[in-house]
ZAZATOR-240071 format. One line per 8 residues: their letters; for each residue y negated, z, x of C-alpha. Coordinates in Angstrom, 2 decimals, always signed. Layout:
# ZAZATOR-240071
a	Y:Z:X  ...
//
This chain:
# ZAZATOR-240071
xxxxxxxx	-4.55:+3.29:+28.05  -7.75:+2.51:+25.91  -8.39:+0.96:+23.05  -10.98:-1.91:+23.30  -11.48:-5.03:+21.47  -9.42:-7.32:+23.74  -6.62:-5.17:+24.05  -5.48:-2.64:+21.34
xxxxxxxx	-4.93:+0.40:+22.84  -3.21:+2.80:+21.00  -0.30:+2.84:+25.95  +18.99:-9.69:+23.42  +19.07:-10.60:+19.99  +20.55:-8.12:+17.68  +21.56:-8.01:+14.06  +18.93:-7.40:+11.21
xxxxxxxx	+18.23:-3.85:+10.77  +18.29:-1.93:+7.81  +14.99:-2.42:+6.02  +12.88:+0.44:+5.43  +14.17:+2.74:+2.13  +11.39:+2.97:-0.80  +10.44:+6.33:-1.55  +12.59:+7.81:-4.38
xxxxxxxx	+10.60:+8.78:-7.31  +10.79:+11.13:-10.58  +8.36:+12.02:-13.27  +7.50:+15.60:-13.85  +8.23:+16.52:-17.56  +4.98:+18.01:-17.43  +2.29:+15.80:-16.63  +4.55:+12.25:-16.57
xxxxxxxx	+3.12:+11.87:-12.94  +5.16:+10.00:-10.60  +6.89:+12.31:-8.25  +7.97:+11.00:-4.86  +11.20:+13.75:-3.71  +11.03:+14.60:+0.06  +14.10:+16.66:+1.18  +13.59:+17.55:+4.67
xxxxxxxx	+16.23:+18.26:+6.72  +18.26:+17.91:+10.47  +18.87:+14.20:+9.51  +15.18:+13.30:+8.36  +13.65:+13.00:+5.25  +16.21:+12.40:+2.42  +18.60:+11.51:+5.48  +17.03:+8.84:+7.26
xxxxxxxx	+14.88:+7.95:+10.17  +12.44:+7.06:+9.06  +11.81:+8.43:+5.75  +11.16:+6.63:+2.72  +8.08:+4.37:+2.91  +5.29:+5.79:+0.15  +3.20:+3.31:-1.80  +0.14:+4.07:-3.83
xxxxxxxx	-3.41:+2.01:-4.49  -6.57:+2.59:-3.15  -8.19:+5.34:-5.14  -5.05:+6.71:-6.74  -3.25:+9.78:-5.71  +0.17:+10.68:-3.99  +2.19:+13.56:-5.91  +5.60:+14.76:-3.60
xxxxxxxx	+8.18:+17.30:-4.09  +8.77:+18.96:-0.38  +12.21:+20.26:-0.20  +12.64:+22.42:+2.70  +16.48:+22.62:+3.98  +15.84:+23.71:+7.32  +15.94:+27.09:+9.06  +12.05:+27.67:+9.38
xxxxxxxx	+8.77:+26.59:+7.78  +7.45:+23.41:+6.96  +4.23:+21.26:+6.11  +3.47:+18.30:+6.19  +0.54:+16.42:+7.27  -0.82:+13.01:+6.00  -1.67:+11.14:+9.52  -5.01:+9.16:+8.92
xxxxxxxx	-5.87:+9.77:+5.17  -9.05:+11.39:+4.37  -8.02:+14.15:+2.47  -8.95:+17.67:+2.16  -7.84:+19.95:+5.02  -4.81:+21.63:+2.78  -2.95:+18.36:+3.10  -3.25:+17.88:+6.77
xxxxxxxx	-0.99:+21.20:+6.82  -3.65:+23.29:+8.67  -3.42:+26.04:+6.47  -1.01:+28.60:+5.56  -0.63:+27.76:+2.09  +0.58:+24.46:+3.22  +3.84:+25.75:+4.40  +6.90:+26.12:+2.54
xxxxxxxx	+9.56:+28.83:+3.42  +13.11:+27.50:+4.28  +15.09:+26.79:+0.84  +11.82:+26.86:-0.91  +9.88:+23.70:-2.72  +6.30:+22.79:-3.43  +4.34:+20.18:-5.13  +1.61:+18.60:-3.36
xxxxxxxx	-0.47:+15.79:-4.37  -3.26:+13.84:-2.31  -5.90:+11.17:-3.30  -5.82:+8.64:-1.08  -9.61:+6.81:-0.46  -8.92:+3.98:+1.39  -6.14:+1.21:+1.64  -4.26:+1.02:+4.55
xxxxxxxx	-1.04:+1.89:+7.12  -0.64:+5.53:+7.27  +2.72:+8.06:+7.44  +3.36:+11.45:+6.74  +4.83:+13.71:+9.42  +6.39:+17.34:+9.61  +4.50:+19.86:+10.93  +4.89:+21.60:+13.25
xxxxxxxx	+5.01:+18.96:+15.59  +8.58:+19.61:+17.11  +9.46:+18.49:+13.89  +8.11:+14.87:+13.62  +9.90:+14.73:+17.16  +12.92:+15.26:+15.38  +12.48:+12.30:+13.35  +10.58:+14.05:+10.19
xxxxxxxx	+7.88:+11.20:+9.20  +7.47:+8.05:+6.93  +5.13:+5.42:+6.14  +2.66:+5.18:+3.59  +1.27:+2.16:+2.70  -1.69:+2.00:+0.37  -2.49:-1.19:-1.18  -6.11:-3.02:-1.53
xxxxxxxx	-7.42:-3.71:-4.78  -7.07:-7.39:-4.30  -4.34:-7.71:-1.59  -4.77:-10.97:+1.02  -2.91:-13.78:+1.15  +0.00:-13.51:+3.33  +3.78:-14.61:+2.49  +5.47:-11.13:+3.80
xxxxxxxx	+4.19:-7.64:+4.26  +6.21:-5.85:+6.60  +6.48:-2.17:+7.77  +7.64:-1.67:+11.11  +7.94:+2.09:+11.77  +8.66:+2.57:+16.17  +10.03:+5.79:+17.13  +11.48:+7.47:+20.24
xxxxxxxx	+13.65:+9.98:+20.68  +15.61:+11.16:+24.30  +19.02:+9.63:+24.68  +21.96:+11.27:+26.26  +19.94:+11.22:+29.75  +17.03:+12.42:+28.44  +15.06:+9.28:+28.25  +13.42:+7.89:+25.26
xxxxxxxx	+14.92:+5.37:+23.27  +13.37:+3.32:+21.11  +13.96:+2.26:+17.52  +12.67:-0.18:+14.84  +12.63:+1.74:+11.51  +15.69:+3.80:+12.82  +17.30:+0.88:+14.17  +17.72:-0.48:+18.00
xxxxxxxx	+17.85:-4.47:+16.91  +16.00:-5.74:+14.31  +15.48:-9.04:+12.67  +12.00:-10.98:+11.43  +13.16:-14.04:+9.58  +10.41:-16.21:+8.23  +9.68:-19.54:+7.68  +7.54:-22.22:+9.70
xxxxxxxx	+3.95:-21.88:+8.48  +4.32:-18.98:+6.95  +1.62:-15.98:+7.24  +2.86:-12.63:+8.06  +1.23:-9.10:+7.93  +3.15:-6.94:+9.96  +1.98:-2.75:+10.11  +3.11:-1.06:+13.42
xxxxxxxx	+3.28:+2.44:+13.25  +3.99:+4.68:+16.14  +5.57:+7.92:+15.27  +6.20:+9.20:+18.69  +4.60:+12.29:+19.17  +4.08:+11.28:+22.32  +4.95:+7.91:+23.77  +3.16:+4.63:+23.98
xxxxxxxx	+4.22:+0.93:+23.74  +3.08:-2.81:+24.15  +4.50:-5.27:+21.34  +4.10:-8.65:+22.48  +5.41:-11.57:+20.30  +6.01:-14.56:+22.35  +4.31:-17.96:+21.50  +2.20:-16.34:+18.34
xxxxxxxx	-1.26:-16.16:+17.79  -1.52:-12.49:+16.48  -5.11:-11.57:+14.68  -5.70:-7.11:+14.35  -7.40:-6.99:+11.05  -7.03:-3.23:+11.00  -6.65:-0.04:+13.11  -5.38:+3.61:+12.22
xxxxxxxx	-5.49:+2.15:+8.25  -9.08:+0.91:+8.84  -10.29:-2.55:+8.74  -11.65:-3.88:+11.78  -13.92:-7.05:+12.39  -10.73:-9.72:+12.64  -10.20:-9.96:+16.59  -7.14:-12.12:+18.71
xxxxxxxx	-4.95:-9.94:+20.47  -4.91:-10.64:+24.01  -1.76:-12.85:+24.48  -0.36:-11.74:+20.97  -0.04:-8.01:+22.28  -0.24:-4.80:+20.14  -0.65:-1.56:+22.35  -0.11:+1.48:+20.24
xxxxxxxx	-1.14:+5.14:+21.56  +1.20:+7.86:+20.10  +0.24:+8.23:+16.06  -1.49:+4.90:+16.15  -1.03:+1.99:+13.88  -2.21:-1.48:+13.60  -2.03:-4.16:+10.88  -1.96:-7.28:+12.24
xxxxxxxx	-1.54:-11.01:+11.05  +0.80:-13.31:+12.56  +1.06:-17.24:+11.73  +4.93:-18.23:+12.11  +3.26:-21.63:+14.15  +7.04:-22.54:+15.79  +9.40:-24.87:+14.75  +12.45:-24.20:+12.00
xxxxxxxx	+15.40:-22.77:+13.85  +13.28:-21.01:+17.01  +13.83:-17.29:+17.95  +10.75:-15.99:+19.48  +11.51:-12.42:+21.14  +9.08:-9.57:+20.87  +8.99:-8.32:+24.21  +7.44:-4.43:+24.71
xxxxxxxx	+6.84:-2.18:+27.39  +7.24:+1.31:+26.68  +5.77:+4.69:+28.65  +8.11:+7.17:+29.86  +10.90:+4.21:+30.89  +13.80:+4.36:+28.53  +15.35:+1.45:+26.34  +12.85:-0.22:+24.46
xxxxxxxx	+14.12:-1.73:+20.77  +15.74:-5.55:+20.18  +13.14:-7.13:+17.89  +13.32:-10.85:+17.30  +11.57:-13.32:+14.90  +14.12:-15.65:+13.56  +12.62:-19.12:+12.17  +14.79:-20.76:+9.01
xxxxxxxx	+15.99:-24.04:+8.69  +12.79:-25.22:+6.06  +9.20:-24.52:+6.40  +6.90:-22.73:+3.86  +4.27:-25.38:+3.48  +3.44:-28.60:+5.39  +0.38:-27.09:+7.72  -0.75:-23.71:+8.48
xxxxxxxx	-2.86:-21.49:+6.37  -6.91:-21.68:+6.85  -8.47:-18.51:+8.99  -8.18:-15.47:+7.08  -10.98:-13.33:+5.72  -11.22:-9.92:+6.50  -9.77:-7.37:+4.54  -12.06:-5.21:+2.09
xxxxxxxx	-14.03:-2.33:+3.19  -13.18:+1.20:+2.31  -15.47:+3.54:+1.63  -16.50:+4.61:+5.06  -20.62:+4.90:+5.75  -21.89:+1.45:+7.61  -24.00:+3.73:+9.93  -23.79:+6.84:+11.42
xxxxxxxx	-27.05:+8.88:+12.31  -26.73:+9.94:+15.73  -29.99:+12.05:+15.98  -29.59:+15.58:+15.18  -26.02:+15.60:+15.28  -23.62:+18.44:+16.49  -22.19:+18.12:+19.69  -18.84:+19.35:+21.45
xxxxxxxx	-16.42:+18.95:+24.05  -13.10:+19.01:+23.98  -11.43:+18.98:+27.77  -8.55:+17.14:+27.98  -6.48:+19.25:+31.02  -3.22:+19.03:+32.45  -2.82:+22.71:+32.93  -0.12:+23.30:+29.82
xxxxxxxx	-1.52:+25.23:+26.51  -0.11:+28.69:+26.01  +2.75:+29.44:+23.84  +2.14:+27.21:+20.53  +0.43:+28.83:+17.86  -0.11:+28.22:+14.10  -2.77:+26.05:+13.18  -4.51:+28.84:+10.88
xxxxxxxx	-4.37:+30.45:+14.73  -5.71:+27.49:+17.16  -9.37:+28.23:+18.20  -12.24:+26.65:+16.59  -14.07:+24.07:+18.53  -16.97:+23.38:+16.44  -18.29:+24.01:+13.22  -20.84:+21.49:+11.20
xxxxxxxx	-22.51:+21.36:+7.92  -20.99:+18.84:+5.27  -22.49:+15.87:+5.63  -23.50:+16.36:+8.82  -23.25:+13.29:+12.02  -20.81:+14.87:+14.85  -20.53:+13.60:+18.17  -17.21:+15.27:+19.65
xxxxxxxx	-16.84:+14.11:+23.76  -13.45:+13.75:+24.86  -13.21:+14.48:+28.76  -10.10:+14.11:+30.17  -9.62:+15.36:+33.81  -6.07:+14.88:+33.80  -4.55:+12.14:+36.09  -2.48:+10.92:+32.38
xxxxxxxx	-4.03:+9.18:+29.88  -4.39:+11.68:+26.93  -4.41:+11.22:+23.05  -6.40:+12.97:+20.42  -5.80:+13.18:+16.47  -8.56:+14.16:+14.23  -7.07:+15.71:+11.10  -8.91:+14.62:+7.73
xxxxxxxx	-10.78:+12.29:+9.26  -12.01:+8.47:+10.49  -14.20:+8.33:+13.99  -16.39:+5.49:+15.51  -16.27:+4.94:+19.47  -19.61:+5.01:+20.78  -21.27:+2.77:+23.61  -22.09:+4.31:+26.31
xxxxxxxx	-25.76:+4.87:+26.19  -25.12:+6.05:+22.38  -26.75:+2.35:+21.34  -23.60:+1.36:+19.08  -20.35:+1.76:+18.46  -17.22:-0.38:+18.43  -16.19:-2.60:+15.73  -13.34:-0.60:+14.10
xxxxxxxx	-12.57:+3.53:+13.15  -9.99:+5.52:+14.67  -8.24:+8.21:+13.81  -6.12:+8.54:+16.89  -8.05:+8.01:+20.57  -6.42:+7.01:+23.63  -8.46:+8.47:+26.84  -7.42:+6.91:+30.15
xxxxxxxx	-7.44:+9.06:+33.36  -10.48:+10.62:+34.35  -12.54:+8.77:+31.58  -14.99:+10.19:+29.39  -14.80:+9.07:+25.43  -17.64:+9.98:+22.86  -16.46:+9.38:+18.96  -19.00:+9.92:+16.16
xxxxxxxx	-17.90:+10.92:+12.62  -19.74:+12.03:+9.14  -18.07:+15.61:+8.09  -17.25:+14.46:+4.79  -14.91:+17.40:+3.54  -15.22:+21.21:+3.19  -12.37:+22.91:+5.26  -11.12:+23.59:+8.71
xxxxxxxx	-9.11:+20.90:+10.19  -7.03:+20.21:+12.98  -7.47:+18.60:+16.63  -4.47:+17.84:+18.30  -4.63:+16.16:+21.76  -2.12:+15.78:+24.81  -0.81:+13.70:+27.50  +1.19:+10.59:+26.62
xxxxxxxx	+4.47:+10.97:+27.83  +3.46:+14.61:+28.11  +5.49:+17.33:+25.79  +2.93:+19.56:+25.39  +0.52:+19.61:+22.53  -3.16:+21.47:+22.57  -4.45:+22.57:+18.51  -7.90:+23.27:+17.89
xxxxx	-9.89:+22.72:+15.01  -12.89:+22.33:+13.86  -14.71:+23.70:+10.43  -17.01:+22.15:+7.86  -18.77:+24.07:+5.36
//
């Protein structure tokens, strides 16, 4: 599966599910900075899948108290923010011993859908991750802003089952004309799905956090690649009292979740809301020099990666200046489509004949079989960072990394 314009690539009615928990929060008596308390442990963060949804602005900074209760180390890694490479849990100061607690705290650049995950990866498997949401400085018109976190995990056969923020039914009730913005995230580690919801014109407005130039989904679907996320807007068009089913289609077989969107008896307003604008920019460059830039390959094989090592451990791919274009190609000669993370940092798909680029940053690239992907990104921050890639629906995962100086 691969992410174009058309078709975002990222691969019965049931009772309304338990809305997502806000993060809990505590000042330190130090500094009076808000504190957001992360226990982690066999049930999830502060015992719940998912964990508590993190909120911050664009700009501002994320402080959070890790509490490790399980038997081995833990870091945790901020999927899709720009950050420096100490909070993408690459290095070994980014782990905390079982029993033991750290403070970490991350500036957050741009506004967006992003989560947090446990490191190593086994553990976001397990059902360690969360949503973080960071607001725009003038946030768009829209009636409801929902997170909806998907997530599976093997059932009693061994087949992945799907949830909606740890639930298998969930509820959208809205109103007729109403305007929704809905954020998928996909924490599987490593399966895909298709969201399609039936009779809806859906408009992507961003992908992996980033705004994109506004684009229809093809027949209101939302494909999202394992660690993808999408924000899209959906216009509740339908009449009061209609259920419109989301139907998906998941990789790896297994159940797929119950999601409906349940229409009220009144409307919002008489007629629909005009064409939205598109949402700000962050601060991400407008070009990218291609000429001069460092260039690498990273194959994407089916033969399965040794026995996992530590990030500080994975071998180093690359290594550019700060500042620097890079052009990393992603050749995968494996009869699976393969996904690839790049820790700390936002990525541009090039055209083929390196003339352009498409319309919207990633953070997390889908590469169909026996396809060749080229992704261009500035090395904006000091640090060696992480590369993970594998096969969707695959269980293995490949670290390398890649250094700026």
């Amino acid at each position: 599966m691969l992410l174009s314009r058309r078709h975002v690539v990222l691969g019965p009615p049931g009772a309304l599910a338990a809305a997502a928990l806000p993060a809990a929060a505590c000042a330190d008596p130090g500094t009076g900075t808000e504190v957001t308390v992360l226990e982690a442990g066999k049930d999830g963060f502060n015992g719940a899948v998912p964990g508590p949804v993190i909120r911050a602005r664009r700009g501002g900074g994320v402080t959070v108290r890790l509490l490790n209760r399980l038997d081995e180390p833990l870091a945790l890694c901020w999927h899709g923010v720009r950050a420096a490479n100490a909070m993408d849990g690459s290095t070994p100061a980014a782990l905390v011993a079982p029993g033991a607690a750290a403070t970490f705290s991350v500036t957050v650049p741009d506004a967006g859908t992003f989560f947090y995950r446990a490191v190593p990866r086994p553990r976001q498997e397990a059902g360690l991750y969360g949503a973080l949401v960071v607001a725009e400085p003038s946030p768009p018109a829209v009636d409801q802003d929902q997170v909806l976190v998907f997530d599976s995990r093997p059932d009693s056969r061994g087949s992945p089952r799907w949830t909606v923020d740890g639930a298998a039914v969930h509820d959208i009730a809205v109103r007729t004309n109403e305007r929704l913005r809905l954020r998928f995230v996909n924490a599987s580690a490593v399966h895909a799905l298709q969201a399609r919801i039936e009779n809806h014109p859906v408009l992507v407005m961003a992908l992996d956090g980033e705004p994109a130039e506004p684009f229809a989904s093809r027949d209101g679907a939302v494909t999202l690649a394992p660690g993808s996320r999408a924000d899209v807007f959906a216009d509740a068009t339908l009449a009061p009292g209609t259920i419109a089913p989301v139907m998906f289609t998941v990789s790896g077989g297994g159940e797929p979740p119950a999601l409906r969107v349940s229409y009220g008896p009144a409307p919002a307003r008489v007629t629909p809301l005009a064409p939205p604008p598109p949402l700000p920019a962050n601060p991400l460059p407008e070009r990218i020099n291609l000429a001069g830039a460092v260039r690498a390959t990273l194959a994407l094989a089916a033969v399965p990666p040794p026995a996992r090592q530590r990030s500080a451990d994975a071998p180093v791919l690359f290594t550019a200046e700060h500042g620097r274009t890079v052009v990393l190609t992603l050749d995968n000669r494996d009869a699976l489509a393969h996904v690839v993370y790049l820790g700390g940092h936002h990525c541009r798909v090039l055209d083929r004949l390196d003339d352009g680029w498409k319309p919207y940053w990633l953070d997390t690239v889908a590469v169909a079989p026996g396809e060749i992907v080229r992704v261009a990104f500035v090395a904006a921050s000091a640090g060696r960072f992480r590369i993970e890639s594998g096969a969707i629906s695959g269980a293995a995962v490949r670290e390398h990394r890649f250094e700026i100086r």
